[in-house]
C-alpha positions as CSV (number, residue, x, y, z in Angstrom):
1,X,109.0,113.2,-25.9
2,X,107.0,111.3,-23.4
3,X,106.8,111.5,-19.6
4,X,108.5,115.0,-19.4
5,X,107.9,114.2,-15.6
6,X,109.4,116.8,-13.1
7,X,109.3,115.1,-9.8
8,X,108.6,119.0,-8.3
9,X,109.9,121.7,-10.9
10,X,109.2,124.7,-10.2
11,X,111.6,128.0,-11.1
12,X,111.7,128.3,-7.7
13,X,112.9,124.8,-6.7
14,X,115.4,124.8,-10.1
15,X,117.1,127.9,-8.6
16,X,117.9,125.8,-5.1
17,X,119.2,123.4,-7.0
18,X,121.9,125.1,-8.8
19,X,122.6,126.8,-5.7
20,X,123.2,123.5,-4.1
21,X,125.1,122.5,-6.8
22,X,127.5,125.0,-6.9
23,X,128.0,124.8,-3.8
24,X,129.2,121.3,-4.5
25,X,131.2,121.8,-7.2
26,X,134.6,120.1,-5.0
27,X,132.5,117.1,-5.1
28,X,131.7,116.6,-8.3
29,X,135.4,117.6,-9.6
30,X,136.2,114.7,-7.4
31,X,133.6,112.3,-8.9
32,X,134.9,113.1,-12.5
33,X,138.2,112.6,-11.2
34,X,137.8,109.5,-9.8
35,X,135.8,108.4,-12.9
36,X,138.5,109.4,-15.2
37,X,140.7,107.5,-12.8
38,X,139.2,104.2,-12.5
39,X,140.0,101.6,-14.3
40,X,137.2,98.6,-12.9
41,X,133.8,98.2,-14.0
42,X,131.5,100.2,-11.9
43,X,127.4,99.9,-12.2
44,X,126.6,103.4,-13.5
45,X,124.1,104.0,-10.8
46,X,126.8,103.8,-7.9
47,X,129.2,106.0,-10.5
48,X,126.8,109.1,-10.3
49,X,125.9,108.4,-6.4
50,X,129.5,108.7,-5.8
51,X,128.8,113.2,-6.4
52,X,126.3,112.8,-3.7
53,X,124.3,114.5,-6.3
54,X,121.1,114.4,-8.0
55,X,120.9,114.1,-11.8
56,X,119.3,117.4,-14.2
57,X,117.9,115.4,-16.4
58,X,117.2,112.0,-17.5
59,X,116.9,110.0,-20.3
60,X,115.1,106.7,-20.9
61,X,113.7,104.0,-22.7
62,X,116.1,104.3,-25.8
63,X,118.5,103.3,-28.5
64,X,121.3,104.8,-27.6
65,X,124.2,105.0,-29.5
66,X,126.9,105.7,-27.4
67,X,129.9,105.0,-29.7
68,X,131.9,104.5,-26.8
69,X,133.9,100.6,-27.0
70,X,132.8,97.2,-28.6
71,X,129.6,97.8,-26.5
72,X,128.1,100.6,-28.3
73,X,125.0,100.8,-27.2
74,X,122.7,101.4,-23.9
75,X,119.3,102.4,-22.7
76,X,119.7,105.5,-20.8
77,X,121.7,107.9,-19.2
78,X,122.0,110.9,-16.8
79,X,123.4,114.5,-17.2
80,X,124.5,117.0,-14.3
81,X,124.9,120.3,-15.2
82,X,127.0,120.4,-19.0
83,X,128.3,116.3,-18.4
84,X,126.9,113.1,-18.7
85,X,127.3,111.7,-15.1
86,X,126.1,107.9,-15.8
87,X,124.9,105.6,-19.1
88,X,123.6,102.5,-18.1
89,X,119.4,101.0,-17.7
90,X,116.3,102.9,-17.5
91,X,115.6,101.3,-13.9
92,X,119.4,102.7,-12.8
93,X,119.3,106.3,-14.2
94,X,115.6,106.5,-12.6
95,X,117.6,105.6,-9.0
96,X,119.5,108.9,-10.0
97,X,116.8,111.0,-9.6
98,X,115.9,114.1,-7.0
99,X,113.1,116.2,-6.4
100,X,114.0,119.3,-9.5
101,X,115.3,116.3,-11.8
102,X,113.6,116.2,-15.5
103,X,113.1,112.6,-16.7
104,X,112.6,112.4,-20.2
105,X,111.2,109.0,-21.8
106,X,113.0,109.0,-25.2
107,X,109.9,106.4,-26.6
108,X,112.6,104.4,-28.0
109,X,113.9,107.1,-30.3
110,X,117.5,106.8,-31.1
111,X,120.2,109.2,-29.8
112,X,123.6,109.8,-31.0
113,X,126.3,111.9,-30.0
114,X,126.4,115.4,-31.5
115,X,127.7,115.6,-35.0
116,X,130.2,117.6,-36.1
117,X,131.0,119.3,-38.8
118,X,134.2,118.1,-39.3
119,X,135.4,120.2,-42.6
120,X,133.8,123.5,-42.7
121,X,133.1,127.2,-43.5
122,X,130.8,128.0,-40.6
123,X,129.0,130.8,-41.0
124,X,129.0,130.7,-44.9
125,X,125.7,129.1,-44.7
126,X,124.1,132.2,-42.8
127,X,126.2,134.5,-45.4
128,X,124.6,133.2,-48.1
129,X,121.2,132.9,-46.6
130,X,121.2,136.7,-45.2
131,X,123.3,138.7,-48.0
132,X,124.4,136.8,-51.0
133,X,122.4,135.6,-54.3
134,X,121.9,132.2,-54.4
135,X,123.2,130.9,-57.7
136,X,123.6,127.1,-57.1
137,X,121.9,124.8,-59.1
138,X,119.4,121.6,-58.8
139,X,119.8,120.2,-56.1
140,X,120.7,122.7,-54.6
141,X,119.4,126.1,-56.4
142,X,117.0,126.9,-59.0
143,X,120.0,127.8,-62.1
144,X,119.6,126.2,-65.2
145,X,121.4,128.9,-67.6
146,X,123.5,131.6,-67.4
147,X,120.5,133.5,-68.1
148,X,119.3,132.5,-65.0
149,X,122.3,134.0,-63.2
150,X,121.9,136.9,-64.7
151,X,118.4,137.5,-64.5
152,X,119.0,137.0,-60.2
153,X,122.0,139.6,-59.9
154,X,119.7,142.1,-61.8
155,X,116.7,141.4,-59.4
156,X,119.4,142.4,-56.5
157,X,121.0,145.3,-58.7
158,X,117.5,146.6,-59.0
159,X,117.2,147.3,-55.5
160,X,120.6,148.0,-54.5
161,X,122.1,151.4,-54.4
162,X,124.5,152.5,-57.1
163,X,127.9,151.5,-56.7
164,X,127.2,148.8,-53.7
165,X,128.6,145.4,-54.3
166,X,126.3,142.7,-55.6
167,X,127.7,139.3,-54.9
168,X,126.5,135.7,-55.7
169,X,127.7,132.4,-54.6
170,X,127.4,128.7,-56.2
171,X,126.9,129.0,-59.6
172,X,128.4,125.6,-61.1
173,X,129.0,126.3,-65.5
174,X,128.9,121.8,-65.8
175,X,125.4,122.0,-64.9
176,X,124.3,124.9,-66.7
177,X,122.6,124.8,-70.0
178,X,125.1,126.8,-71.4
179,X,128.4,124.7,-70.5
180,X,130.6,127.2,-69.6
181,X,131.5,130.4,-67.0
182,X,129.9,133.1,-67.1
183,X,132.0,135.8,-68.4
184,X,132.6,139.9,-67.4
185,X,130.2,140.5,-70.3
186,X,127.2,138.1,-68.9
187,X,127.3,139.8,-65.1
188,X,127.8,143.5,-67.3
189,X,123.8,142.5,-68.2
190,X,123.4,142.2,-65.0
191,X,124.7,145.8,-64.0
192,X,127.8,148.0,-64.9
193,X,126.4,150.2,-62.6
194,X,127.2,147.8,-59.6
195,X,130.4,145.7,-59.4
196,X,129.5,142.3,-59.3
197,X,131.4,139.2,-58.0
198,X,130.2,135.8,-58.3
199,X,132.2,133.0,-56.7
200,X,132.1,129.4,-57.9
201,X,130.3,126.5,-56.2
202,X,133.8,125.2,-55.4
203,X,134.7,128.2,-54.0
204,X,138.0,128.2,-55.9
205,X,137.6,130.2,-58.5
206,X,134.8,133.0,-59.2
207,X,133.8,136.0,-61.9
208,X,133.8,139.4,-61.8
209,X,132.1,142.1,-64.0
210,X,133.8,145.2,-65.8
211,X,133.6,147.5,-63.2
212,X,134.7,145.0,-60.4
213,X,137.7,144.6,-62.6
214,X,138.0,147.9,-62.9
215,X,138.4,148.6,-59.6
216,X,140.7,145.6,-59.1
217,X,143.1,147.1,-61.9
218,X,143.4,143.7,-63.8
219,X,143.8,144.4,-67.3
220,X,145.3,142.7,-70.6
221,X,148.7,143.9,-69.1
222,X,148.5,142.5,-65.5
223,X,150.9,139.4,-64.8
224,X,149.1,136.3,-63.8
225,X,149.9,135.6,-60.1
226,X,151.5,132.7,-58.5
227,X,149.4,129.9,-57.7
228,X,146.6,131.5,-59.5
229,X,145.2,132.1,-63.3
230,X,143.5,135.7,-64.5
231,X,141.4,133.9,-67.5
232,X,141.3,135.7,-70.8
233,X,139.3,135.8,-74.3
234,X,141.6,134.2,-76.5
235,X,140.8,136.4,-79.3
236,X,141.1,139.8,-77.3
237,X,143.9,138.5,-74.8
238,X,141.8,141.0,-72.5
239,X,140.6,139.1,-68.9
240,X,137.0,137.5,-69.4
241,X,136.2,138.1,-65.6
242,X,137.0,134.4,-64.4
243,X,139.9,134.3,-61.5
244,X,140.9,131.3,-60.6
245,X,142.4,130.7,-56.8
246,X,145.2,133.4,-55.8
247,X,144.0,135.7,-58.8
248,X,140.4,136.2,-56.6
249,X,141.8,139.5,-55.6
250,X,138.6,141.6,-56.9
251,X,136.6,140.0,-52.9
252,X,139.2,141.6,-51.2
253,X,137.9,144.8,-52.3
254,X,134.2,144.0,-51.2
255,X,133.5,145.8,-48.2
256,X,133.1,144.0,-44.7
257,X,129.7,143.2,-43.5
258,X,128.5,145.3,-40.5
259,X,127.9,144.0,-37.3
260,X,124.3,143.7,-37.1
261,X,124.3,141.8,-40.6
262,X,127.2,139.6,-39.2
263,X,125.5,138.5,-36.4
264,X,122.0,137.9,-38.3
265,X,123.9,135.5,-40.6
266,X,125.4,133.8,-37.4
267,X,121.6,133.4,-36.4
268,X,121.0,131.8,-39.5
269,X,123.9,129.8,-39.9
270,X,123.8,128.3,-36.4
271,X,120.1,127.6,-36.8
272,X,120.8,125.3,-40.2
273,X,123.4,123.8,-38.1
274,X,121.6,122.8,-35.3
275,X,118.7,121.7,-37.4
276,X,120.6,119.2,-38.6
277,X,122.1,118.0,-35.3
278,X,125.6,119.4,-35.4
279,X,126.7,120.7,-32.3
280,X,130.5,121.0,-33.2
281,X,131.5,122.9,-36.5
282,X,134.9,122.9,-37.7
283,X,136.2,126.1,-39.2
284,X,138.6,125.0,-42.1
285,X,140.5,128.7,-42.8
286,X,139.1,131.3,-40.0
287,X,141.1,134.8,-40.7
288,X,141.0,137.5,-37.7
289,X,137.9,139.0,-38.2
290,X,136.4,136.0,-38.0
291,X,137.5,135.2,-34.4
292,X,136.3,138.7,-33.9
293,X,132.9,138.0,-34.7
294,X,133.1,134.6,-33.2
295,X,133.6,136.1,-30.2
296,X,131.4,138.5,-30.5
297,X,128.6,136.2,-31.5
298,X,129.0,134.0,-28.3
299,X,129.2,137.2,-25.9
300,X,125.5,137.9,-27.9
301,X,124.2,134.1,-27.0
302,X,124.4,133.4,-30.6
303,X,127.2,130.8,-30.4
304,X,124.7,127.8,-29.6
305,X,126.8,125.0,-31.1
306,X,130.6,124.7,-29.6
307,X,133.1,126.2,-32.7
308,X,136.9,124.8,-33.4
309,X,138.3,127.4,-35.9
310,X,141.2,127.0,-37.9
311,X,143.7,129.9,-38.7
312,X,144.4,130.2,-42.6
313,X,147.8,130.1,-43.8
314,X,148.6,132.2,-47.1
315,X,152.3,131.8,-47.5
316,X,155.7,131.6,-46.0
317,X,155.5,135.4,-46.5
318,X,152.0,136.2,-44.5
319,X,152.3,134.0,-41.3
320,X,148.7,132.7,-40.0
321,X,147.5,135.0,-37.5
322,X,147.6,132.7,-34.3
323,X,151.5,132.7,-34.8
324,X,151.9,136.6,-34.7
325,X,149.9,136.1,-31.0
326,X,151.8,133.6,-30.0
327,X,148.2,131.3,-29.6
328,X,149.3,127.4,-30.6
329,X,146.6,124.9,-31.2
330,X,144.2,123.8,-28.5
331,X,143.9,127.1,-26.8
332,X,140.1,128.1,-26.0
333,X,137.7,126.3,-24.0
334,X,135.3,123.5,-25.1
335,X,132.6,126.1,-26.7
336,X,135.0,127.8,-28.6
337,X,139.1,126.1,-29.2
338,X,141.7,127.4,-31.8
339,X,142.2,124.3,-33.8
340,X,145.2,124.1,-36.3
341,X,146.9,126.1,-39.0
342,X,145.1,125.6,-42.4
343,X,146.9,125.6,-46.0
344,X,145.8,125.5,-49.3
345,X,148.3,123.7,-52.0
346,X,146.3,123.0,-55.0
347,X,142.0,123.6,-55.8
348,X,139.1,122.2,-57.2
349,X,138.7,119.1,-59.4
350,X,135.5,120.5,-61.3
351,X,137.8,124.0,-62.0
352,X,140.1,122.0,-63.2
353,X,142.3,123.6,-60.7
354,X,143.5,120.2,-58.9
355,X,146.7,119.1,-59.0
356,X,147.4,115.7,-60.7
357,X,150.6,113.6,-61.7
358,X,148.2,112.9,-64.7
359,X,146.0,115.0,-66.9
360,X,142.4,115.3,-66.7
361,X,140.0,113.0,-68.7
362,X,138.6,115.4,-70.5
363,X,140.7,118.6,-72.3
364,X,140.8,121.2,-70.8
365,X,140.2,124.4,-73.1
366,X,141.7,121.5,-75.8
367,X,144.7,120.8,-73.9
368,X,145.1,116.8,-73.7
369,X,147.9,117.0,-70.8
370,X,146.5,120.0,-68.5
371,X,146.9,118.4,-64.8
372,X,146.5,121.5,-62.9
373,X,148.6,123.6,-61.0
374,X,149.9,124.0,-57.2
375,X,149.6,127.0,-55.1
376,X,153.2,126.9,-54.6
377,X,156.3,125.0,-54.7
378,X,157.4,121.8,-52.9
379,X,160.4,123.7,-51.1
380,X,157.8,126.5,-50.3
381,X,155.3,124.4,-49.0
382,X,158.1,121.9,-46.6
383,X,159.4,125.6,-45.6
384,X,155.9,126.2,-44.1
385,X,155.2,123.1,-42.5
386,X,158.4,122.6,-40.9
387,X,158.1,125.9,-39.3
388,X,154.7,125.3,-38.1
389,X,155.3,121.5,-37.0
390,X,158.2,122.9,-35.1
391,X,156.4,125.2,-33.3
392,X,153.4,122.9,-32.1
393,X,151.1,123.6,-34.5
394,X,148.3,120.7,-36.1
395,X,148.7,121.6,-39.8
396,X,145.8,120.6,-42.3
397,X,146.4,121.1,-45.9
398,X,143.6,121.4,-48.4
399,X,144.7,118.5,-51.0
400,X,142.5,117.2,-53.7
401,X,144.4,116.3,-56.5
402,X,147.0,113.1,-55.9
403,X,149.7,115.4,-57.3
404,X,149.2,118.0,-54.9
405,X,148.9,115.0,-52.1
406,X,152.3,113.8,-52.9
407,X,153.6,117.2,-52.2
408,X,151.6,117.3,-49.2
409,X,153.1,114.1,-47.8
410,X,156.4,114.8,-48.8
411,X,156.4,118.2,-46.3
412,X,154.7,116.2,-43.4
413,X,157.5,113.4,-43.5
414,X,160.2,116.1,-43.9
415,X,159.0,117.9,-40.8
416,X,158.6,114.6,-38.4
417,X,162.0,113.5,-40.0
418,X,163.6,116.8,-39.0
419,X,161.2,117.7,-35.6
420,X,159.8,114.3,-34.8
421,X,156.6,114.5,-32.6
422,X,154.1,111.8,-31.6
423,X,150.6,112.6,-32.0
424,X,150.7,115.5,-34.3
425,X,147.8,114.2,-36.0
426,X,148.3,116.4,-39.4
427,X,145.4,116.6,-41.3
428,X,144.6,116.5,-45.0
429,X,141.2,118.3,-46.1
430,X,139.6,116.4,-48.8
431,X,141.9,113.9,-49.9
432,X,139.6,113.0,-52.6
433,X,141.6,111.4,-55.2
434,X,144.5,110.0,-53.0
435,X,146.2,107.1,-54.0
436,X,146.2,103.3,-52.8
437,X,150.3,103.8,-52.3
438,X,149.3,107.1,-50.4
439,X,147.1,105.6,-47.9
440,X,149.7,103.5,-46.9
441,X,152.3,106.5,-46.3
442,X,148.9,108.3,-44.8
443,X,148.7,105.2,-42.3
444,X,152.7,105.5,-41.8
445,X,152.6,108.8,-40.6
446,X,149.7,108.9,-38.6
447,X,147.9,111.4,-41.2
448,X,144.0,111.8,-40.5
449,X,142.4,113.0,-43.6
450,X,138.8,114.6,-43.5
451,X,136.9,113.3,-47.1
452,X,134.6,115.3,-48.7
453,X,132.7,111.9,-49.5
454,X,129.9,114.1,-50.9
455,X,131.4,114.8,-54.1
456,X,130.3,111.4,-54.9
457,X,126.9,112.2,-54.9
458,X,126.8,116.0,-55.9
459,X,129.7,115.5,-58.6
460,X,129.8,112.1,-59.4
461,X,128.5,111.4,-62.4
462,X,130.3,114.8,-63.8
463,X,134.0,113.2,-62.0
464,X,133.2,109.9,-63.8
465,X,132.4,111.6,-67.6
466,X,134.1,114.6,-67.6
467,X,136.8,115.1,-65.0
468,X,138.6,112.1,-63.9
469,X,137.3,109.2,-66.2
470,X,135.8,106.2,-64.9
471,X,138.6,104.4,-63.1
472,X,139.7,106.9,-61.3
473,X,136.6,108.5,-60.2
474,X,135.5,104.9,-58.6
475,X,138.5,106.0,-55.9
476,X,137.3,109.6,-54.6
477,X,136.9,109.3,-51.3
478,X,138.1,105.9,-50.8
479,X,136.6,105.4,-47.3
480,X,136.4,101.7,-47.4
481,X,140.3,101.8,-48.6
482,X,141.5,103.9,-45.5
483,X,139.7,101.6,-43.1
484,X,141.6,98.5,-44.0
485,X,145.0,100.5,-43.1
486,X,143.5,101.2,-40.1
487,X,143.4,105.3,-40.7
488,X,141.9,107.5,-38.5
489,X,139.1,109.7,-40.9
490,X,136.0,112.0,-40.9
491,X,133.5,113.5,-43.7
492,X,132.1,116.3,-44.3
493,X,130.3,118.9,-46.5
494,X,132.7,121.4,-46.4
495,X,129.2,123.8,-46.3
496,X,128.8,126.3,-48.1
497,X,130.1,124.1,-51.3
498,X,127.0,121.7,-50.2
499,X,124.4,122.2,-47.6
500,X,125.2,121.3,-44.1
501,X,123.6,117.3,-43.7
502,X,125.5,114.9,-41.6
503,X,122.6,111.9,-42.5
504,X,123.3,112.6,-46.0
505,X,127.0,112.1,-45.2
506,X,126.0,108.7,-43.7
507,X,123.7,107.5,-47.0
508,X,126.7,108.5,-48.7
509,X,129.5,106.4,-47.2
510,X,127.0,103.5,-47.0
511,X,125.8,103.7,-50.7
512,X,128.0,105.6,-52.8
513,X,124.9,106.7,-55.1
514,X,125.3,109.7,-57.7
515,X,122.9,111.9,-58.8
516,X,121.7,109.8,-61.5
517,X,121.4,106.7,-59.1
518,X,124.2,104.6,-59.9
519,X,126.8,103.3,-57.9
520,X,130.9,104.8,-57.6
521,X,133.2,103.0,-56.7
522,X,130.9,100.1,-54.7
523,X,134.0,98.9,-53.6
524,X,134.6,102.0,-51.1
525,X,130.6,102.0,-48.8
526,X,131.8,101.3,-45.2
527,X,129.2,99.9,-43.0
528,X,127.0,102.9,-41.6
529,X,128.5,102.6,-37.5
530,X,132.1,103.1,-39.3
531,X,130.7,106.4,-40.9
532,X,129.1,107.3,-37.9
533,X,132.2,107.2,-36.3
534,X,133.5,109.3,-38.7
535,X,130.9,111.6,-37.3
536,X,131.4,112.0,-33.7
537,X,134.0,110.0,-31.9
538,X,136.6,109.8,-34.6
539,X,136.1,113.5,-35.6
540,X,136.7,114.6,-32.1
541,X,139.8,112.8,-31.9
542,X,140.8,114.4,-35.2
543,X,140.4,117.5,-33.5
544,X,142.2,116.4,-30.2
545,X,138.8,116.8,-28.3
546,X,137.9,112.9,-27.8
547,X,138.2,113.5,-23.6
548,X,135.3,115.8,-23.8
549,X,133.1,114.7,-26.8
550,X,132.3,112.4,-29.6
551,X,130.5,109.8,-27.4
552,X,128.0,109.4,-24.5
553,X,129.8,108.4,-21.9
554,X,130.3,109.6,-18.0
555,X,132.2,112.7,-17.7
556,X,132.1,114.0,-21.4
557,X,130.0,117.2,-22.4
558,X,126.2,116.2,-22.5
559,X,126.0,116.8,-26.8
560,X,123.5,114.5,-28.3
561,X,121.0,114.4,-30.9
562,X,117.4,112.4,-30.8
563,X,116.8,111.1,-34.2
564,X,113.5,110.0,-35.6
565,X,115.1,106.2,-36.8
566,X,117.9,104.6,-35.7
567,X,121.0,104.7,-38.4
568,X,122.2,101.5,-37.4
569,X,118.7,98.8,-37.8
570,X,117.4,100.7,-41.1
571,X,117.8,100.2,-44.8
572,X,120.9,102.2,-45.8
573,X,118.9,104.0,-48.7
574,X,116.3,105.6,-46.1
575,X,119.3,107.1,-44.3
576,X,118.9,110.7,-45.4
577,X,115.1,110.3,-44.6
578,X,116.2,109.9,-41.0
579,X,114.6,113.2,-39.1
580,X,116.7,115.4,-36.4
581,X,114.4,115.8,-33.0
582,X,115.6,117.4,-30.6
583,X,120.0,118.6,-30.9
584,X,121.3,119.2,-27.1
585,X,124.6,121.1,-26.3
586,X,125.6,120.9,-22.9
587,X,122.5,119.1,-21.8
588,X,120.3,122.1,-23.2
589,X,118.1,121.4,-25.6
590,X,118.8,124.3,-28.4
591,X,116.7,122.8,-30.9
592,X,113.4,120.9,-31.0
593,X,111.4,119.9,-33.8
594,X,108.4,118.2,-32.0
């Protein structure tokens, strides 16, 4: 980018610097003190002068969107050490300058605030990528048939050891020539000399060969599980291999990865990530060996991007693992933050495992009134969130079916009814098919809901014909809805379901497109700043971090991304064509395309 100008940078010269900076370091907690403090307009120039320090870095002659007020929008601005320290003119950031500052001349590229990731399964990218078959199909994968699926498993198989699990991820039976799961039988082509376990696209449901089930002991005579379903050949009554939700025991029994092949895919994942400008993921379900190997993959340098990771929830019987420490939400640091206690109360619309207070458009295995099914009761699930409210805890419950949102809302009202707390900002993940009447209870009880607005483009022609009929389909994600009641929202790709794209995120907010190129639910496209929003500043409220990140402004973490267009002064169509430049985190520049 431009005049990379160094007004004298040598290593040498950098090194003094540091030194002289650390050995101001009163100062500057004074200048961000008095920042935070102040409540007059101050020229941003005199702002950063107040340190008595000279800048890092500079950055000039852009389109910067700072999401920060009415104002949104500035030229330049300066960073010291990990913070910006003023936003303002080119001509007063260049006043900011000293002899080991780097002034960087953005050309009038656009810059936005780091993205995040706001609903996530970080680093299920890098799993897949490093160790699982990929068995997605267009757009996403190359499957067509169940063929196709099995022809990959035996191309791992055949170089896999006898006995070793062989495990695939993304297969998706509505677009598969064949229309339906595959079954024990299909993945026994594969191998019965492996066991096999395949997981769904969505994640909720997944299929395992003979000898995974084998080893699972599910058999003709094994009960089917709470909050789950063990799928069986109605002719037979023995288990055709599909599991559905709380009946996925058989990837319990796959062995953990080792630490070298964890931390390769933490290389790949946060490389995909960063790629794509996210500099914050959200960890929607992170069980203990995940913040092992979180912190083992920042102690390695791995952990470029800044994590907030969610502790799952199974069940009033299994408490999440944060509570057993004694760890409430909020406790980390700004790279890496335990964020709140995740739950799980119903599954996936396209498994036909959402929970609905009306049945799904079309039969399901030729029942006309099958709605779905909850993970567990409504006393159950009020019993868990009132214990977890009570103790401090943000909650976020994985809701997608309005049935399942109703119970959902019912536990967060009897919790602030019996423990009321201001600010608990309670999340719901997904939220696709909520209700008009629901957003306005959402809005009541200060409820920020994270929308997996990409189903409209990935599933939407499929939600329209097949799962929820026309009517209702024109209301998932209703983002348009929740902005008139004033609720505070994100999106997201909940990744691995859909590959990690924040601009794709933003061309589908603004044009609600499908697949096949026609519109869903017109009525719900926000303007592309208020899905921005959704982005950066509103998602690090969601997550209690909007005093350190979300926009550019003085005193918050120096995250941006240099795009190659600016969202904002484009056609809405061309926003996915929209290129990532350069992702900083901290004021270091961890990725670069040019």
């Amino acid at each position: 980018m431009g005049e990379r100008q160094s007004v004298v940078s040598p290593a040498l010269t950098r090194r003094l610097a540091i030194i002289g900076r650390a050995l101001s370091a009163l100062a500057i907690a004074g200048w961000l003190w008095a920042c935070s403090e102040r409540q007059v307009a101050v020229p941003a120039a005199e702002e950063a002068a107040f340190s008595g320090l000279p800048a890092d870095a500079l950055y000039l002659n852009g389109e910067v969107i700072t999401m920060a007020g009415e104002d949104a929008r500035a030229e330049a601005f300066a960073v010291l050490g990990e913070r910006i320290v003023a936003v303002g003119s080119s001509d007063a950031m260049r006043r900011l300058a000293g002899p080991a500052t780097e002034v960087v001349d953005l050309e009038g590229r656009a810059v936005v605030p780091g993205l995040y990731a706001a609903h996530d399964h970080f680093p299920g990218a890098g799993v897949v990528a490093t160790r699982l078959v990929d068995l997605n199909s267009p757009p996403m994968g190359r499957m067509t048939t169940i063929d196709d699926v099995v022809d990959a498993l035996a191309v791992r198989a055949a170089s896999t050891p006898a006995g070793a699990w062989i495990q695939g991820r993304g297969y998706d039976d509505t677009l598969l020539e064949d229309g339906r799961h595959p079954t024990r039988e299909d993945l026994d082509r594969a191998s019965t000399a492996h066991p096999i376990w395949i997981s769904h696209t969505s994640g909720h449901l997944g299929v395992a060969n003979s000898l995974a089930l084998e080893m699972a002991g599910i058999t003709a005579a094994t009960p089917q599980p709470e909050g789950g379903v063990i799928r069986v050949d109605p002719e037979t009554g023995e288990p055709d291999g599909v599991l559905e939700e709380k009946a996925q025991v058989v990837s319990a029994l796959i062995p953990p990865m080792s630490e070298d092949e964890e931390m390769a895919a933490y290389r790949a994942a946060v490389d995909l990530y960063l790629r794509q400008g996210v500099t914050t993921t959200v960890i929607t379900g992170a069980r203990p060996d995940t913040f092992r190997a979180l912190q083992k993959a920042r102690q390695k340098d791995i952990l470029d991007l800044r994590v907030v990771a969610m502790s799952m929830c199974m069940d009033s019987k299994e408490p999440a693992p944060v509570q057993s420490a004694g760890f409430v939400s909020g406790f980390g640091d700004s790279h890496l933050k335990l964020g709140g206690v995740k739950i799980v109360q119903d599954g996936s619309n396209q498994g036909y495992t959402g929970y609905f207070t009306e049945p799904y458009h079309t039969p399901y295995h030729g029942d006309d009134q099958w709605r779905g099914y909850p993970w567990r009761s409504q006393e159950e699930l009020t019993a868990m969130v009132v214990d977890l409210h009570q103790q401090g805890y943000q909650i976020a419950i994985h809701g997608n079916g309005d049935a399942a949102i109703d119970q959902i809302l019912n536990a967060f009202r009897a919790a602030q009814e019996a423990f009321p707390r201001a600010d608990a900002r309670h999340r719901i993940e997904h939220c696709q098919m909520v209700r008009k009447d629901q957003l306005d209870t959402i809005a009541e009880l200060g409820i920020t809901p994270s929308f997996f607005v990409g189903h409209v483009f990935y599933w939407g022609d499929r939600h329209r014909d097949i799962f929820m009929g026309p009517e209702r389909a024109a209301g998932i994600s209703p983002l348009a809805s929740a902005d008139a009641r004033g609720i505070v929202y994100t999106i997201h790709d909940d990744t691995p379901v859909t590959p990690v794209d924040p601009l794709q995120l933003l061309w589908v907010s603004a044009n609600r497109l499908t697949r096949s190129n026609q519109v869903l639910g017109g009525e719900e496209r926000v303007a592309v700043e208020r899905a921005l929003r959704a982005l950066t500043i509103d998602a690090a409220w969601q997550n209690f971090e909007e005093v350190d990140k979300g926009s550019i402004e003085v005193g918050k973490l120096a995250d941006f991304v240099v795009l190659s267009k600016n969202p904002l002064t484009i056609d809405p169509l061309e926003l996915r064509d929209i290129e990532v430049l350069f992702t900083y985190v901290g004021g270091e520049a961890v990725y670069r395309k040019i």
